[in-house]
N, C-alpha and C positions, 0 to 999 in steps of 0.2 A: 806654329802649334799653339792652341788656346790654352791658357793656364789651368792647369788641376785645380776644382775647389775641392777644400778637406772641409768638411763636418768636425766639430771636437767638441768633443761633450763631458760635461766638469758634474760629477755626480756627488752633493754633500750632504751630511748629514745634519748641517750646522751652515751658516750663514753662505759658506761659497768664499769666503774672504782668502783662506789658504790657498786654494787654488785658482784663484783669480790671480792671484801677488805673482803665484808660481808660474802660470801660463802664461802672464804678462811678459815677465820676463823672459823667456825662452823665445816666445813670436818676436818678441824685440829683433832677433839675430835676425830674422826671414822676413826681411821689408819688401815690400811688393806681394807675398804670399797669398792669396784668396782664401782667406780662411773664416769658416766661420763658427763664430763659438752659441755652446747652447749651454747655458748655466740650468741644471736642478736643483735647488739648493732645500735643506731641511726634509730631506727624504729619508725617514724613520718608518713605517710602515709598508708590507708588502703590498698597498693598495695603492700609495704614491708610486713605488718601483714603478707595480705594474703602466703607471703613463709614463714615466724613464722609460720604460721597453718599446711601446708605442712611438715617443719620440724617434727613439734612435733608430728603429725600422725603416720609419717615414723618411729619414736623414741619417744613412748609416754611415758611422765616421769611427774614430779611435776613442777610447775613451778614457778619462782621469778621474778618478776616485779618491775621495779620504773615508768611505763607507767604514765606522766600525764594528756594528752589528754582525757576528760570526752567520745569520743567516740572511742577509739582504747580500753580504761580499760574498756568499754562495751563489744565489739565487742569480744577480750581476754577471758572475763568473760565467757562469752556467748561460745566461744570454748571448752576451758575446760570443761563447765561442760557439752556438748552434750557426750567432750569424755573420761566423766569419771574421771577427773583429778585435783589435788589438785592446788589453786593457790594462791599466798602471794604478796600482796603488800606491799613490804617492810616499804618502808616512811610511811604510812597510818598514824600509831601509833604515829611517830616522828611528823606527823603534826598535827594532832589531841593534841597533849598535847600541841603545842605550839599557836593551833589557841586558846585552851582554857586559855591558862596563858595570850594572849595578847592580845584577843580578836579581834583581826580581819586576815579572812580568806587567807590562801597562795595564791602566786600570781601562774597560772597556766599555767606558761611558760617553756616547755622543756628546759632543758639545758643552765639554767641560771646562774649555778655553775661554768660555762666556757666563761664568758661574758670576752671580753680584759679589764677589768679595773687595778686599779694600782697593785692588788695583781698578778695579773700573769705578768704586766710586769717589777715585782718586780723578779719575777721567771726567768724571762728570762735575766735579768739583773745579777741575781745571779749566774746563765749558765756558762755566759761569764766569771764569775770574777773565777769560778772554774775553766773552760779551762784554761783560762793565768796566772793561780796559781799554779795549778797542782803541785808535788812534788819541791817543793821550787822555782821553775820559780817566775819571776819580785817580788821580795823581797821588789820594792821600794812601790809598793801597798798593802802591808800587813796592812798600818794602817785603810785600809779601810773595814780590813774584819770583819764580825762576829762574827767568830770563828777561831782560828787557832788547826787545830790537827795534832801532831808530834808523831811521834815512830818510831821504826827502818824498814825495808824498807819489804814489803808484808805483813806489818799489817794492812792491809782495811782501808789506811787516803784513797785511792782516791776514793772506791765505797760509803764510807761515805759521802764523801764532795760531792759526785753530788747527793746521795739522797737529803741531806738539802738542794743542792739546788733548790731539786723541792721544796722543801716548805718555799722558797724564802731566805735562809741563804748564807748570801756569808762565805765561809768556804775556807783555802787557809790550805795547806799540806805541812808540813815540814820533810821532812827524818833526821830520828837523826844517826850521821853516827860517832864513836868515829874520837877525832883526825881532825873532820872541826868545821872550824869558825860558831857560827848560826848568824843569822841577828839580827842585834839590835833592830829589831820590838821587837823580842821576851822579850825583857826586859822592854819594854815601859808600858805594861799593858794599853793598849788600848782598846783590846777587851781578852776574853776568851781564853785562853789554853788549851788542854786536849789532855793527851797523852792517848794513843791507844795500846794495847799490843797485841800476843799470848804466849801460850805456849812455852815454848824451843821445845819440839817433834811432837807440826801441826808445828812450823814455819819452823823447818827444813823440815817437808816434803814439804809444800808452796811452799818453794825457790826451792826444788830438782825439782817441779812437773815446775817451773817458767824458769828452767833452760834445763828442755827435751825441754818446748815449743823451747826454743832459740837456742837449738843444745847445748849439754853438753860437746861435744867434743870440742867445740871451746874454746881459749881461749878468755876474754872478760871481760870486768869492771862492775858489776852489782851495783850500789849504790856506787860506789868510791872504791869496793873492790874486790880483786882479786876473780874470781869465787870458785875457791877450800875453798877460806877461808870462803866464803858465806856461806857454809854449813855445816863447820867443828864446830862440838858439843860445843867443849872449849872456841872455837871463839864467835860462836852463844850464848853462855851463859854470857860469857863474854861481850855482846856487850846488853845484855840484861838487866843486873844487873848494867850494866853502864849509860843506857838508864832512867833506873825505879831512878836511885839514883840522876841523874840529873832532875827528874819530883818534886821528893821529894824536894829537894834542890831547887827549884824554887818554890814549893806550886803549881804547876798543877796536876790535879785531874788525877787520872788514871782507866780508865776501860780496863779490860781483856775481847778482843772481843771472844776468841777464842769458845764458845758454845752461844756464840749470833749472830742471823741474823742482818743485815743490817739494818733494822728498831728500833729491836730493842737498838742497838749501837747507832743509831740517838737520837730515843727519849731521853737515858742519857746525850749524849750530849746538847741536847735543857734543860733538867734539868739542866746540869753545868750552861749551857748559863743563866739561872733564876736566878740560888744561885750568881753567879758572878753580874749579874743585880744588882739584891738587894743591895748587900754588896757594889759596886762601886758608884750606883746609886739609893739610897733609895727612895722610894715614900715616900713624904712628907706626914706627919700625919693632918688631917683636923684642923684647929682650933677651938679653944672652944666657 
């Protein structure tokens, strides 16, 4: 029997982010599933609805909402069910417990999560300090950062450090390269350390798949080393065991990215960032 395809259609008001995070997750459990997703995203008028309505005719499937306008989440309502069709207001639930715990009703402004106040141009601030940090760049602003994460060279410090810094971390990237000097930041204990690993057999493939991008026939300095030796096993294990032994010898924390996603590698990070808080920076106990 031929697999069911679902339509699913994500109706926002606002960028699509919420329920992209939320759908993601949930298709995660239903691997193999034929599904296909239709983002609307920034649908504030009843002239935009009106091509939502169009689409979903055209592809009629179930649909996810964070609509908050009390007459588009009618007018939606009212779609759906002429044609038949299931539909979920996501927040509904999340605001409802929260108008109940605090007693007074959400405010009902589109795209309020996105206002410029200080947390995003806390974001944007963290942007920059990742760009000009990038694998060991301007060393002399290391004291300023958040976080610093070190490991040897295609261990995801840089796709790391620009996630965190959507979520407003200035996070600065050290290559640990046997045989060079590191910057004296790294001793000062300022802020958080945390080295970042893989595998010896992803990392060599990493560097091989790093090294077709760049033309493997060239000769050329990849991380301060000869490219042939980048990728040679004894080298690569070598520089690895030398790598993990100087994390230890320092007391920075080490995670193995190598079967975790980007996210998830962030969140431990922001973990270290807590245990390291605490311990450097204890919140004072109330007095009696």
């Amino acid at each position: 029997m031929p697999e069911k395809r679902l339509n699913l259609h994500l109706v926002s008001d606002a960028t699509g982010d919420t329920l992209s995070a939320v759908s993601r997750a949930a298709l995660a459990q239903f691997e193999g599933a034929d599904i296909h997703i239709h983002r609307w995203s920034l649908i504030r008028s009843r002239l935009q609805l009106e091509q939502v309505f169009e689409g979903i005719q055209a592809e009629p499937g179930p649909v996810l909402t964070t609509l908050i306008d009390p007459a588009l989440r009618h007018a939606l309502e009212e779609a759906c069910t002429r044609l038949g069709l299931r539909l979920l207001h996501m927040l509904d639930p999340v605001f409802s417990l929260l108008q109940d715990e605090l007693g007074a009703p959400a405010a009902q402004r589109p795209g309020r999560q996105y206002v410029l106040d200080a947390d995003y141009f806390r974001r944007i601030d963290a942007m920059h300090y990742v760009l000009s940090h990038d694998d060991g760049q301007a060393s002399r602003g290391l004291a300023n950062a958040d976080v610093i994460l070190v490991g040897v060279s295609r261990s995801s410090k840089t796709p790391t450090a620009f996630y965190l810094a959507n979520r407003g971390v200035k996070a600065a990237n050290i290559p640990l390269v046997p045989d060079t000097v590191l910057p004296d930041a790294l001793a000062a204990e300022t802020c958080p350390v945390v080295g970042l690993f893989v595998d010896l057999a992803p990392l060599i493939e990493i560097r091989r798949h790093r090294l077709r991008l760049l033309g493997s026939g060239e000769v050329g300095v990849i991380a301060g080393q000869l490219h042939d030796r980048y990728i040679d096993e004894d080298n690569v294990k070598a520089e690895l065991l030398w790598a993990r032994r100087l994390c230890t010898q320092r007391g920075w924390p080490i995670i193995n990215v190598t079967s975790r996603s980007i996210e998830e590698t962030a969140a431990a990070v922001l973990r270290y960032m807590e245990i390291w808080q605490q311990r450097h920076h204890p919140t004072p106990s109330p007095s009696a």
